[in-house]
PDB file of N, H, CA, C and O in Angstrom:
ATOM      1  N   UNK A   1       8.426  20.509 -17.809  1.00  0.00           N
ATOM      2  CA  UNK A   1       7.340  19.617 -17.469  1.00  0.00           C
ATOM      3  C   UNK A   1       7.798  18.607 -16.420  1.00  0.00           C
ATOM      4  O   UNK A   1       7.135  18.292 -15.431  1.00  0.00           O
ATOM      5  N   UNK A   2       9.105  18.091 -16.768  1.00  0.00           N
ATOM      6  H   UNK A   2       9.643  18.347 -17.571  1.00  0.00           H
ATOM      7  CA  UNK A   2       9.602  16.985 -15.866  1.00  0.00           C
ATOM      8  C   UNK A   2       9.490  18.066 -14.133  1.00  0.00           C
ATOM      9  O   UNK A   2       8.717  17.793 -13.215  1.00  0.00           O
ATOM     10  N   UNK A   3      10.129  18.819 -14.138  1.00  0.00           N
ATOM     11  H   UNK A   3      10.756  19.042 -14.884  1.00  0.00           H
ATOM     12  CA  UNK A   3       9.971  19.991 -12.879  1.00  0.00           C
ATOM     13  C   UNK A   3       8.726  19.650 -12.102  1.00  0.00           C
ATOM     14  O   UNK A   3       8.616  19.166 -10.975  1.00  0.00           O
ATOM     15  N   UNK A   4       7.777  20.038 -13.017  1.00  0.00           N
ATOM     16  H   UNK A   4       7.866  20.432 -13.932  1.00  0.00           H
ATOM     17  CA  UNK A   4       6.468  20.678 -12.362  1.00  0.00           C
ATOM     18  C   UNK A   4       5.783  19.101 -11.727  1.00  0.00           C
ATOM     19  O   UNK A   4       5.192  19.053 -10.648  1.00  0.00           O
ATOM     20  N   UNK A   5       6.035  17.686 -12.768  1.00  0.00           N
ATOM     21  H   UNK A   5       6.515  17.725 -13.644  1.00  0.00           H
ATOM     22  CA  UNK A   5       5.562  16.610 -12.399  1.00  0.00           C
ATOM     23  C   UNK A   5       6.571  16.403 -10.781  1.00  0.00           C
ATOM     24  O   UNK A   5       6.028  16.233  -9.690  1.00  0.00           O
ATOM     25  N   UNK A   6       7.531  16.446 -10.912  1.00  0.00           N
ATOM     26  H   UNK A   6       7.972  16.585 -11.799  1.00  0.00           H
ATOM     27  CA  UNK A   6       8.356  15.963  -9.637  1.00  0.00           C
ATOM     28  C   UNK A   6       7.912  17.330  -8.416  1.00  0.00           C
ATOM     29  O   UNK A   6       8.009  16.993  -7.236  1.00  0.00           O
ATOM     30  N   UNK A   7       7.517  18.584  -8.657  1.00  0.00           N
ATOM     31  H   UNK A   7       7.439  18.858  -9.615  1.00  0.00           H
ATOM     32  CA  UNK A   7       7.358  19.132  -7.665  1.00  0.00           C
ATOM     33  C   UNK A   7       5.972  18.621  -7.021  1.00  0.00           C
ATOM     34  O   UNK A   7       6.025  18.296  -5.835  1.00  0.00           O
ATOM     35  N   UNK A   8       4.700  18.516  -7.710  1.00  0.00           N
ATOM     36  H   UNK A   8       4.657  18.780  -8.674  1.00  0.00           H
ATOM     37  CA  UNK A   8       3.500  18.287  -7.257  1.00  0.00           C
ATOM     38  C   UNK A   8       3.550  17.073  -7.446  1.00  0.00           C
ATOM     39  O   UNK A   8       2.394  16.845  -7.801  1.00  0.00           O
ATOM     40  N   UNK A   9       4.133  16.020  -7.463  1.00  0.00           N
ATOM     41  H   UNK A   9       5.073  16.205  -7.175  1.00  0.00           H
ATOM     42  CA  UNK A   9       3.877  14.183  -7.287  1.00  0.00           C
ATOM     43  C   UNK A   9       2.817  13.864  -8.342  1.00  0.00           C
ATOM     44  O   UNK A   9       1.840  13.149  -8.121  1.00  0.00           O
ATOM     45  N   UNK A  10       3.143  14.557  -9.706  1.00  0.00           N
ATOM     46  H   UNK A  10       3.937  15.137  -9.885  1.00  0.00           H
ATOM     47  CA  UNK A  10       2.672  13.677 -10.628  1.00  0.00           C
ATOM     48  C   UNK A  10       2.461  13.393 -12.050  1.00  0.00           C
ATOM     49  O   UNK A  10       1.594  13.479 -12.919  1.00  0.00           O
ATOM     50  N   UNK A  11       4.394  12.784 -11.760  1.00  0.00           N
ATOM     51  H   UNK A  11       5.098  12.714 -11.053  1.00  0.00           H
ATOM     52  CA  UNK A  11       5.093  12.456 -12.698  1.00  0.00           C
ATOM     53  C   UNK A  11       4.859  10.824 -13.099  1.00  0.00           C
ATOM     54  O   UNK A  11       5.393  10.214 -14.026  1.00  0.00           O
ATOM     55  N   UNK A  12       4.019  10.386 -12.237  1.00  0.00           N
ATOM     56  H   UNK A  12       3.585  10.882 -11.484  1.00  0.00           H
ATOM     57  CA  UNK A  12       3.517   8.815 -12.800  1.00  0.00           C
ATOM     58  C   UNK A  12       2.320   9.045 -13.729  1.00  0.00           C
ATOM     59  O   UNK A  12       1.801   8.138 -14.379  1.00  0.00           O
ATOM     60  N   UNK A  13       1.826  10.628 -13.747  1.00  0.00           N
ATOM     61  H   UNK A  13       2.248  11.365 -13.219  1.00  0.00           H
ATOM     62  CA  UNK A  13       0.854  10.386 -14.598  1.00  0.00           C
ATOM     63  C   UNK A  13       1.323  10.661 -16.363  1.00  0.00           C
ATOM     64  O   UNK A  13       2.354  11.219 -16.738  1.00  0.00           O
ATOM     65  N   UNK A  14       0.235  10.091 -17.236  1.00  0.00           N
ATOM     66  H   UNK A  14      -0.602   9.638 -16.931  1.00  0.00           H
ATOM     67  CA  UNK A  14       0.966  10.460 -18.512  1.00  0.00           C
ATOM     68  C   UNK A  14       0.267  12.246 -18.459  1.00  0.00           C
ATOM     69  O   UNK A  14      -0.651  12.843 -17.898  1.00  0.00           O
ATOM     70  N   UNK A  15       1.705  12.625 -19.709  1.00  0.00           N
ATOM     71  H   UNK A  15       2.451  12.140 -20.165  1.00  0.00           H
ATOM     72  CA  UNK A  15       1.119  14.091 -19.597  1.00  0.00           C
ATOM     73  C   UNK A  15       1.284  14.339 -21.343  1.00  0.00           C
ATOM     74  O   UNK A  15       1.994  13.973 -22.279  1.00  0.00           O
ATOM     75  N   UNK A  16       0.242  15.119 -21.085  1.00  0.00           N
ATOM     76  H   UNK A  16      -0.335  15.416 -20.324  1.00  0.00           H
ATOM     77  CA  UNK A  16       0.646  15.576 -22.752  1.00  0.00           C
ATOM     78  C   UNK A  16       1.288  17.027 -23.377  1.00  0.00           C
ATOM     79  O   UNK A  16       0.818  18.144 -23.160  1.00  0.00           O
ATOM     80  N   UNK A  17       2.414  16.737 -24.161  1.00  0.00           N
ATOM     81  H   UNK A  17       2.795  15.830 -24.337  1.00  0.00           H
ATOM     82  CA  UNK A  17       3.055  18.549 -24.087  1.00  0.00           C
ATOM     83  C   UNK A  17       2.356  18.923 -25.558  1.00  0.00           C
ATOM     84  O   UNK A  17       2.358  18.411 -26.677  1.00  0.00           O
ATOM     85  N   UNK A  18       1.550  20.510 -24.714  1.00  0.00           N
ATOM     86  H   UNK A  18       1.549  20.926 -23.805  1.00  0.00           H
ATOM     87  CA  UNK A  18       0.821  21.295 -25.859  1.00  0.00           C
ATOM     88  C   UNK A  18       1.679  22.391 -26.523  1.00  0.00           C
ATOM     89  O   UNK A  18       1.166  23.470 -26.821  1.00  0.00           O
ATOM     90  N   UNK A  19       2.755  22.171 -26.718  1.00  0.00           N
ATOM     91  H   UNK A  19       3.171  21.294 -26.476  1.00  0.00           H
ATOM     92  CA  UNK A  19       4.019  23.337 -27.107  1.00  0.00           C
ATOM     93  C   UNK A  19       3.223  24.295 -27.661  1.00  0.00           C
ATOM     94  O   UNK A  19       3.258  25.483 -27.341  1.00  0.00           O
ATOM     95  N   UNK A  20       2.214  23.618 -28.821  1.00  0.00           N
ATOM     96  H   UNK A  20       2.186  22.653 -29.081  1.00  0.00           H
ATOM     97  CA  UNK A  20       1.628  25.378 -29.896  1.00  0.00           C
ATOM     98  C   UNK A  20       0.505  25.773 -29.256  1.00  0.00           C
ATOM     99  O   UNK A  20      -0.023  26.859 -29.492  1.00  0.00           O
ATOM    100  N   UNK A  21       0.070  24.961 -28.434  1.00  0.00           N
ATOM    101  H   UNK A  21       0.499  24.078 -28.243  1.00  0.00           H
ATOM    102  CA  UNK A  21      -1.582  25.513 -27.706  1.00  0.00           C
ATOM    103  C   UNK A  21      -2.674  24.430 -28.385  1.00  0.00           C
ATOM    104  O   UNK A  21      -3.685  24.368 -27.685  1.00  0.00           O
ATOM    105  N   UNK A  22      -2.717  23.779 -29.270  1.00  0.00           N
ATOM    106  H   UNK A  22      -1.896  23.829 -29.838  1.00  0.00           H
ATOM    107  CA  UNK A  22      -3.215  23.152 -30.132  1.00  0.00           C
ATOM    108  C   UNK A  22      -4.720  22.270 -29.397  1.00  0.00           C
ATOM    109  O   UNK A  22      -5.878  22.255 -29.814  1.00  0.00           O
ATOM    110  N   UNK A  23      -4.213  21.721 -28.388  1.00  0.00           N
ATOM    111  H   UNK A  23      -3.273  21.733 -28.049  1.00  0.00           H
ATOM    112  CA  UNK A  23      -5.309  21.119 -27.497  1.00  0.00           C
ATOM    113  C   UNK A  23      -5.531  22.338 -26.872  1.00  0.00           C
ATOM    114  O   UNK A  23      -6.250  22.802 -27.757  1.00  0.00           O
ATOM    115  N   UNK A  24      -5.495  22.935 -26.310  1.00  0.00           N
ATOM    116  H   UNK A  24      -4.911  22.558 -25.591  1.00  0.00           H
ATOM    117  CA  UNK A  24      -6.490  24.031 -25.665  1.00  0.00           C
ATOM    118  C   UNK A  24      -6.885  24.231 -26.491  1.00  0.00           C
ATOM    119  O   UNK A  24      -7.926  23.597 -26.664  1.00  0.00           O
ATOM    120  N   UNK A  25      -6.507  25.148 -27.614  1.00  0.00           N
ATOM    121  H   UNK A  25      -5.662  25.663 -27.473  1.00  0.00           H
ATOM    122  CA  UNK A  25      -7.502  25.968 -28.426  1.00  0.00           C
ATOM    123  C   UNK A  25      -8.559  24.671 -28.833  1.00  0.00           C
ATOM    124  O   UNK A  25      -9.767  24.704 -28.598  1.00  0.00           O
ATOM    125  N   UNK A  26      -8.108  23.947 -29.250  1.00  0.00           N
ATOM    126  H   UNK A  26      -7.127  23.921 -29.441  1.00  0.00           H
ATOM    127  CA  UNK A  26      -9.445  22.770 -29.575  1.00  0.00           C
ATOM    128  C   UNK A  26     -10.413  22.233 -28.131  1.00  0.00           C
ATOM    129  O   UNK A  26     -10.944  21.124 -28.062  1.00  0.00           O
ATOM    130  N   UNK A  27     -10.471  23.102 -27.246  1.00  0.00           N
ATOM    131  H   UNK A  27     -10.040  24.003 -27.301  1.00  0.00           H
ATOM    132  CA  UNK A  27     -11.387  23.280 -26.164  1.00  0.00           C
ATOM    133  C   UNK A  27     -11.851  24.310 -26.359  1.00  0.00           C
ATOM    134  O   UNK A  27     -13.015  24.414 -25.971  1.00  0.00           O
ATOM    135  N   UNK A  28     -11.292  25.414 -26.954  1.00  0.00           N
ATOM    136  H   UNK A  28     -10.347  25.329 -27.269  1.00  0.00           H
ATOM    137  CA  UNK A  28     -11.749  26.882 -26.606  1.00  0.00           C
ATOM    138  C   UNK A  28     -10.973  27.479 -25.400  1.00  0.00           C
ATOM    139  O   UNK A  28     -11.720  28.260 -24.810  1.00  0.00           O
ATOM    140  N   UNK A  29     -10.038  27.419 -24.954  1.00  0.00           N
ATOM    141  H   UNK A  29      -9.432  26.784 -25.434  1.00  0.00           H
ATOM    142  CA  UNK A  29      -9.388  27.753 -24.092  1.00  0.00           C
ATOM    143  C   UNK A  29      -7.829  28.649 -24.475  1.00  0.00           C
ATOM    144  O   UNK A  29      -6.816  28.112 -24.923  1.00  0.00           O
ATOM    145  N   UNK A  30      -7.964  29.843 -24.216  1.00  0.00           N
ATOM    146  H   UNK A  30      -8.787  30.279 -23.852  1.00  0.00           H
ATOM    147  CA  UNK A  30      -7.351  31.179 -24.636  1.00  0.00           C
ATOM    148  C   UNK A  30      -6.617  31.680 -23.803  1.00  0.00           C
ATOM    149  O   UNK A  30      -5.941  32.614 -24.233  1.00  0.00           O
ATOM    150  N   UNK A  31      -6.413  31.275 -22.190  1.00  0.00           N
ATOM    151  H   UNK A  31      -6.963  30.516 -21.840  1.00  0.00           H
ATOM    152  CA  UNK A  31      -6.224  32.082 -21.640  1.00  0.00           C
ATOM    153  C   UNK A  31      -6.320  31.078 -19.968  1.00  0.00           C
ATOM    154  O   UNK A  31      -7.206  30.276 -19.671  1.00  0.00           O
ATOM    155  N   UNK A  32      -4.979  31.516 -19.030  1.00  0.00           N
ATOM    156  H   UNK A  32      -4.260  32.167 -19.271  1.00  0.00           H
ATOM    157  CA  UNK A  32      -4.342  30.359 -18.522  1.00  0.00           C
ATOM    158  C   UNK A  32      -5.021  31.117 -16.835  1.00  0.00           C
ATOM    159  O   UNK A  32      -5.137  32.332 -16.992  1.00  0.00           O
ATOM    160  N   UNK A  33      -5.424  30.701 -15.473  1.00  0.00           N
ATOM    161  H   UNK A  33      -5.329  29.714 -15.345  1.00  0.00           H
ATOM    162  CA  UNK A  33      -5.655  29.091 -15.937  1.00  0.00           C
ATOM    163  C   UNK A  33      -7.066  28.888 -15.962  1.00  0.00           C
ATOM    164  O   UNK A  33      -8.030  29.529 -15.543  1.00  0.00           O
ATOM    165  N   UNK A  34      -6.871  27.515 -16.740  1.00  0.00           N
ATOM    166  H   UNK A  34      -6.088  26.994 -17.080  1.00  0.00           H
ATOM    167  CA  UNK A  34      -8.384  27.250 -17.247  1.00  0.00           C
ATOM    168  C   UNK A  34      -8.091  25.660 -16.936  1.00  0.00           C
ATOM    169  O   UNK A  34      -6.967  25.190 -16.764  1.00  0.00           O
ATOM    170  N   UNK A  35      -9.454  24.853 -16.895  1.00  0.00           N
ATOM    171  H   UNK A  35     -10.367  25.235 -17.034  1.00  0.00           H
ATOM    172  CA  UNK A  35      -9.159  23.710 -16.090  1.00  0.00           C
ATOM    173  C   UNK A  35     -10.357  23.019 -17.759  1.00  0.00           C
ATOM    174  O   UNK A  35     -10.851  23.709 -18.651  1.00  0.00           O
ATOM    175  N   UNK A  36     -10.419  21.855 -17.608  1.00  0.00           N
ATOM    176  H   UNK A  36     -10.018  21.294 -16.883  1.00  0.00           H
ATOM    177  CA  UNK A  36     -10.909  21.000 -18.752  1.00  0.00           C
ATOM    178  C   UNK A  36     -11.186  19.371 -18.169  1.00  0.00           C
ATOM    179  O   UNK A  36     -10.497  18.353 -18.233  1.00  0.00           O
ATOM    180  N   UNK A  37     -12.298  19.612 -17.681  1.00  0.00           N
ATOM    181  H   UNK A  37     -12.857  20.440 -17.628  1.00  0.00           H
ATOM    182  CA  UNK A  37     -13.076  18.378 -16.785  1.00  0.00           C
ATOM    183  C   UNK A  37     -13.996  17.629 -17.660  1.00  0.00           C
ATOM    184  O   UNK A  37     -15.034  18.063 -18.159  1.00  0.00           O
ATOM    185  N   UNK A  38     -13.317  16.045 -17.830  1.00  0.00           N
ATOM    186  H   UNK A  38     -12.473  15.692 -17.425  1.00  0.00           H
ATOM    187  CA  UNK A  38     -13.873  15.134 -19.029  1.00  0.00           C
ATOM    188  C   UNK A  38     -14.682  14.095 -18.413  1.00  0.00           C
ATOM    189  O   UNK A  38     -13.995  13.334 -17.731  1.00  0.00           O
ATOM    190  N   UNK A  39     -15.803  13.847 -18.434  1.00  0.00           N
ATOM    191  H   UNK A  39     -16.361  14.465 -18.988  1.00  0.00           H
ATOM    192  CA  UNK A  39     -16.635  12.898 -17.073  1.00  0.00           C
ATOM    193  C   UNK A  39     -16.730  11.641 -18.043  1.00  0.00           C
ATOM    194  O   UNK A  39     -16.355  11.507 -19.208  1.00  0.00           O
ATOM    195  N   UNK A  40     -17.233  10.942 -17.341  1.00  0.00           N
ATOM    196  H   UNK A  40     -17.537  11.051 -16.394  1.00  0.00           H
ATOM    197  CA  UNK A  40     -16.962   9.497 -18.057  1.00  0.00           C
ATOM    198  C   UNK A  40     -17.753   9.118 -18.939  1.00  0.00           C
ATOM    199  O   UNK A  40     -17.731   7.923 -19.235  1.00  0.00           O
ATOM    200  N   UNK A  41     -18.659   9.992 -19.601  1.00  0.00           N
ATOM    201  H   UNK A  41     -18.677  10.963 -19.360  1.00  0.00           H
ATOM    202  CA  UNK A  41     -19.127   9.637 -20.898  1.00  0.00           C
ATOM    203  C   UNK A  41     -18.640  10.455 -22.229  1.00  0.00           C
ATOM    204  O   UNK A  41     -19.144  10.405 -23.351  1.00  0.00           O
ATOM    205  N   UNK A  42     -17.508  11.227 -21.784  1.00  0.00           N
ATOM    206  H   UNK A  42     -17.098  11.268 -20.873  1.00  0.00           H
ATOM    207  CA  UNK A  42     -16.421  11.558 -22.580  1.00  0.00           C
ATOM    208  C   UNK A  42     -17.391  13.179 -22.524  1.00  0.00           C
ATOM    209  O   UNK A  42     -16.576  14.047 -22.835  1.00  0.00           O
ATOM    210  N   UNK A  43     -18.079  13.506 -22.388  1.00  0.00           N
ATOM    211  H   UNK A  43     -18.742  12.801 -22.135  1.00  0.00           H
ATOM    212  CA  UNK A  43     -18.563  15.156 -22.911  1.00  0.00           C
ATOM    213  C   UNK A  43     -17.413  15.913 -21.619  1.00  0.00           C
ATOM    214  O   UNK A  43     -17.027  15.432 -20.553  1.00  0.00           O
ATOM    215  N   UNK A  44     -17.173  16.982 -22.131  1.00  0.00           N
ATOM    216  H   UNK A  44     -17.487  17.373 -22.997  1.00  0.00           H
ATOM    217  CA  UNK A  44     -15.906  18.140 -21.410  1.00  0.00           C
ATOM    218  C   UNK A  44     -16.439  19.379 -21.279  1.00  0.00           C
ATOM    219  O   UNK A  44     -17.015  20.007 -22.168  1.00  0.00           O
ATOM    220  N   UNK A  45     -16.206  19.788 -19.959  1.00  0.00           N
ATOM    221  H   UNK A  45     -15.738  19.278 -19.237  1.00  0.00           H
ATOM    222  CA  UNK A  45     -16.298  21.070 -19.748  1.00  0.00           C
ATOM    223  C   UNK A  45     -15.515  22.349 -19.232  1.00  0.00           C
ATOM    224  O   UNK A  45     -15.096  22.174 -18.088  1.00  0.00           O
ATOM    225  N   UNK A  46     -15.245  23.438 -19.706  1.00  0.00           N
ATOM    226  H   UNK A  46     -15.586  23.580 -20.635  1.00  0.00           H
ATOM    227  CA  UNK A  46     -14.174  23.636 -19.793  1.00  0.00           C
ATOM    228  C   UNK A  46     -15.041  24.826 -18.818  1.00  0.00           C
ATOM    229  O   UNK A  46     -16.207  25.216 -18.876  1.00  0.00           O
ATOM    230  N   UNK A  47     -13.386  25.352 -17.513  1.00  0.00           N
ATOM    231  H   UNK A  47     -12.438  25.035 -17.466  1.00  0.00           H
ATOM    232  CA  UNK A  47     -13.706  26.574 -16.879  1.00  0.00           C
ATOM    233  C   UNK A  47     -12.669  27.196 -16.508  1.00  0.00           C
ATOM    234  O   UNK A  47     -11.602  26.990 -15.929  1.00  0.00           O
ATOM    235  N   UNK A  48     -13.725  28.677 -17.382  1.00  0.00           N
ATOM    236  H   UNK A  48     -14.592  28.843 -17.853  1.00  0.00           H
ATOM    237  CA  UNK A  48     -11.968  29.422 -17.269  1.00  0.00           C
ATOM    238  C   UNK A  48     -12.124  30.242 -16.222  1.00  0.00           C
ATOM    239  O   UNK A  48     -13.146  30.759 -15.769  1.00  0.00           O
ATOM    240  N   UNK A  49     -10.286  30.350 -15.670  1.00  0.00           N
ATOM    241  H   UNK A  49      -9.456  29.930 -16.039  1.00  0.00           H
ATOM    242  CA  UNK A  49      -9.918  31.084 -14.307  1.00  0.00           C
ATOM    243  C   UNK A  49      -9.806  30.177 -13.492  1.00  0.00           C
ATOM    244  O   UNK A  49     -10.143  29.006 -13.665  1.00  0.00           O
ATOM    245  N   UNK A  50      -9.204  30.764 -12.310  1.00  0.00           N
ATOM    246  H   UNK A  50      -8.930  31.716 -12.169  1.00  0.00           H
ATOM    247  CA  UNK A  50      -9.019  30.184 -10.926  1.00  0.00           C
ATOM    248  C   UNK A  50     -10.415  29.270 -10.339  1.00  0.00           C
ATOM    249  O   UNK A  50     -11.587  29.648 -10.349  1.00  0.00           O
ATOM    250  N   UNK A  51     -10.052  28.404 -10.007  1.00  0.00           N
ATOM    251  H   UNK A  51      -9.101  28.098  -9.999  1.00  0.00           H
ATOM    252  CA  UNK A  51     -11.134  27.271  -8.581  1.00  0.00           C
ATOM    253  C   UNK A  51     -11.004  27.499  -7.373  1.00  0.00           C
ATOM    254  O   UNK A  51     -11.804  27.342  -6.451  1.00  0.00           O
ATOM    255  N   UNK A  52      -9.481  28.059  -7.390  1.00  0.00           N
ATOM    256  H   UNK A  52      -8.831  28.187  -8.140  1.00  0.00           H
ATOM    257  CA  UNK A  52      -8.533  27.144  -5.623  1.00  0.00           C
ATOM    258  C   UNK A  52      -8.956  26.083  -5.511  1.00  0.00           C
ATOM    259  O   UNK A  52      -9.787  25.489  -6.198  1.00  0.00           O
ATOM    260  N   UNK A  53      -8.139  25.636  -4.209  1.00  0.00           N
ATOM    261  H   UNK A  53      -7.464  26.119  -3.650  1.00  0.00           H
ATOM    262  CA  UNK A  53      -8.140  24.368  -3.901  1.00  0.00           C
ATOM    263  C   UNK A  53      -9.694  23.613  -3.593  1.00  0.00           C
ATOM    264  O   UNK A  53     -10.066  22.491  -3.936  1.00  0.00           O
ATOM    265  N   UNK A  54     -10.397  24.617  -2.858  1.00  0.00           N
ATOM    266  H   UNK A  54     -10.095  25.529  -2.579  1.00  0.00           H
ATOM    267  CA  UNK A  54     -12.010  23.634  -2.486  1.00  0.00           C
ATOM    268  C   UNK A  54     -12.576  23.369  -3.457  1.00  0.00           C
ATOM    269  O   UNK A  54     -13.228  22.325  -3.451  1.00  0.00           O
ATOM    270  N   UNK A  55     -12.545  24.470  -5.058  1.00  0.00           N
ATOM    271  H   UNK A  55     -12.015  25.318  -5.062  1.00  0.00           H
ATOM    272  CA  UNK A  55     -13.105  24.376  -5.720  1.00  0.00           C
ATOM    273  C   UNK A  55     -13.004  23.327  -6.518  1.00  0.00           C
ATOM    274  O   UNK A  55     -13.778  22.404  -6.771  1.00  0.00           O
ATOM    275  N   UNK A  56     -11.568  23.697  -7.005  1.00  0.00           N
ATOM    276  H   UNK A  56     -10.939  24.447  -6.799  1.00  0.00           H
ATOM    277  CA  UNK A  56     -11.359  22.437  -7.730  1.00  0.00           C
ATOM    278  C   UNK A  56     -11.133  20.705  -6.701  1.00  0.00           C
ATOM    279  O   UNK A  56     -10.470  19.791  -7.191  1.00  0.00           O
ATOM    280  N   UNK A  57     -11.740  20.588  -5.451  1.00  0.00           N
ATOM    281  H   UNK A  57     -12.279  21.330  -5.053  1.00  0.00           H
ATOM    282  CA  UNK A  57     -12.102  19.683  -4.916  1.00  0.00           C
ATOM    283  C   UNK A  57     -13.484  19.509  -4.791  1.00  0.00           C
ATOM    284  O   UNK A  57     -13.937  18.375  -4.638  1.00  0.00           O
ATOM    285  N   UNK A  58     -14.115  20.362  -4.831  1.00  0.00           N
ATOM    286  H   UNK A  58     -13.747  21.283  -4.956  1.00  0.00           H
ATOM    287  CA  UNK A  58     -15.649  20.320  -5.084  1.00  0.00           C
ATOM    288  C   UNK A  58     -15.927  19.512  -6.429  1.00  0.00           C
ATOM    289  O   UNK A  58     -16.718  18.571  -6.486  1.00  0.00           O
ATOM    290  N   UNK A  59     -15.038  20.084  -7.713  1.00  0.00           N
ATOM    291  H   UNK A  59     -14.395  20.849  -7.667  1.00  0.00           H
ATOM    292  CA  UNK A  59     -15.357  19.439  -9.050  1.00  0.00           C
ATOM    293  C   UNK A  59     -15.046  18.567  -9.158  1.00  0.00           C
ATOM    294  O   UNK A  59     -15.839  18.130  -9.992  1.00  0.00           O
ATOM    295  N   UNK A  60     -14.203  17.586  -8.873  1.00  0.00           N
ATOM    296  H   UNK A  60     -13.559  17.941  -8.196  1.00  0.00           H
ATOM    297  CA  UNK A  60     -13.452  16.436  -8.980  1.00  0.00           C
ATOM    298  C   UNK A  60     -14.803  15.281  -8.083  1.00  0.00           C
ATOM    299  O   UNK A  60     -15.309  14.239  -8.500  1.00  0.00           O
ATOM    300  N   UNK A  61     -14.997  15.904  -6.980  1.00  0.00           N
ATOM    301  H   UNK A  61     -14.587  16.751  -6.642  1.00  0.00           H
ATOM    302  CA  UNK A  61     -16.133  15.008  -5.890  1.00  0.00           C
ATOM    303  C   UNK A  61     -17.074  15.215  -7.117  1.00  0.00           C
ATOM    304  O   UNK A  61     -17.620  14.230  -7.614  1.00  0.00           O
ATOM    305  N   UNK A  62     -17.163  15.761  -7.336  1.00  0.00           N
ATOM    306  H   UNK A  62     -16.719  16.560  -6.932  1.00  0.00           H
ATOM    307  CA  UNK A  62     -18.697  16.116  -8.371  1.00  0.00           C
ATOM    308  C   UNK A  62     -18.554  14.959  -9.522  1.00  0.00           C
ATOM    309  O   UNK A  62     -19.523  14.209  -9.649  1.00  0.00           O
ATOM    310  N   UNK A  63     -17.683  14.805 -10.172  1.00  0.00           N
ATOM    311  H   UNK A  63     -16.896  15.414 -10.068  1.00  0.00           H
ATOM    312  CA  UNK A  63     -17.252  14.252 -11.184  1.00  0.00           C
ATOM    313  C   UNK A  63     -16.946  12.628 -10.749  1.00  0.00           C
ATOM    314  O   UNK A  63     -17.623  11.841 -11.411  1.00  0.00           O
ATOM    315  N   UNK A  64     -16.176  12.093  -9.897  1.00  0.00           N
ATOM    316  H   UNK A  64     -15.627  12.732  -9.359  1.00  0.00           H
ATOM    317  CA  UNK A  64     -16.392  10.753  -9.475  1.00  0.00           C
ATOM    318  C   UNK A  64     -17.837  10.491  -8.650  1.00  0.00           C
ATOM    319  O   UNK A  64     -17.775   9.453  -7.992  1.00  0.00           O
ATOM    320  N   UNK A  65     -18.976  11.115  -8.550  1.00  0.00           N
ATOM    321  H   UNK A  65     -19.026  11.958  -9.086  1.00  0.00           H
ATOM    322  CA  UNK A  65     -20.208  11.348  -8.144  1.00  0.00           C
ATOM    323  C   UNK A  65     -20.815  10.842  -8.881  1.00  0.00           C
ATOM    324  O   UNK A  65     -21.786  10.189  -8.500  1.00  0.00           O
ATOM    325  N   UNK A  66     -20.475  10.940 -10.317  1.00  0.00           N
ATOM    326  H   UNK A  66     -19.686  11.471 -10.627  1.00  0.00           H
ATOM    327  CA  UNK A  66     -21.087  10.554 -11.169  1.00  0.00           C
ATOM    328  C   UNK A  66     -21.652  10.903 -12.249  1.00  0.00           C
ATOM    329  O   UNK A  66     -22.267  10.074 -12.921  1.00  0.00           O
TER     330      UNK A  66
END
């Protein structure tokens, strides 16, 4: 984990280690990768598979949007 934070710049963020799967599966999430987008009235939506990069920049704009 320490790796992956220092390769992509973001190791200032907190992270949480899911060693047994425990938080995914308590999304419903089976199967890697899957992304888990929490908007600010706390409801989550979970999408499984690949975004790439626009996509998952599309969701993020979407999400500080409001």
């Amino acid at each position: 984990m320490v790796d992956f934070g220092d390769t992509f710049g973001v190791g200032s963020f907190p992270h949480a280690v899911d060693a047994d799967g425990a938080i995914w599966s308590g999304f419903g999430v089976f199967t890697q990768p899957s992304w888990a987008f929490v908007s600010a009235d706390g409801s989550v939506e979970v999408l499984l598979g690949a975004l790439g990069e626009a996509g998952l920049r599309d969701r993020i704009e979407d999400l500080l949007a409001g």
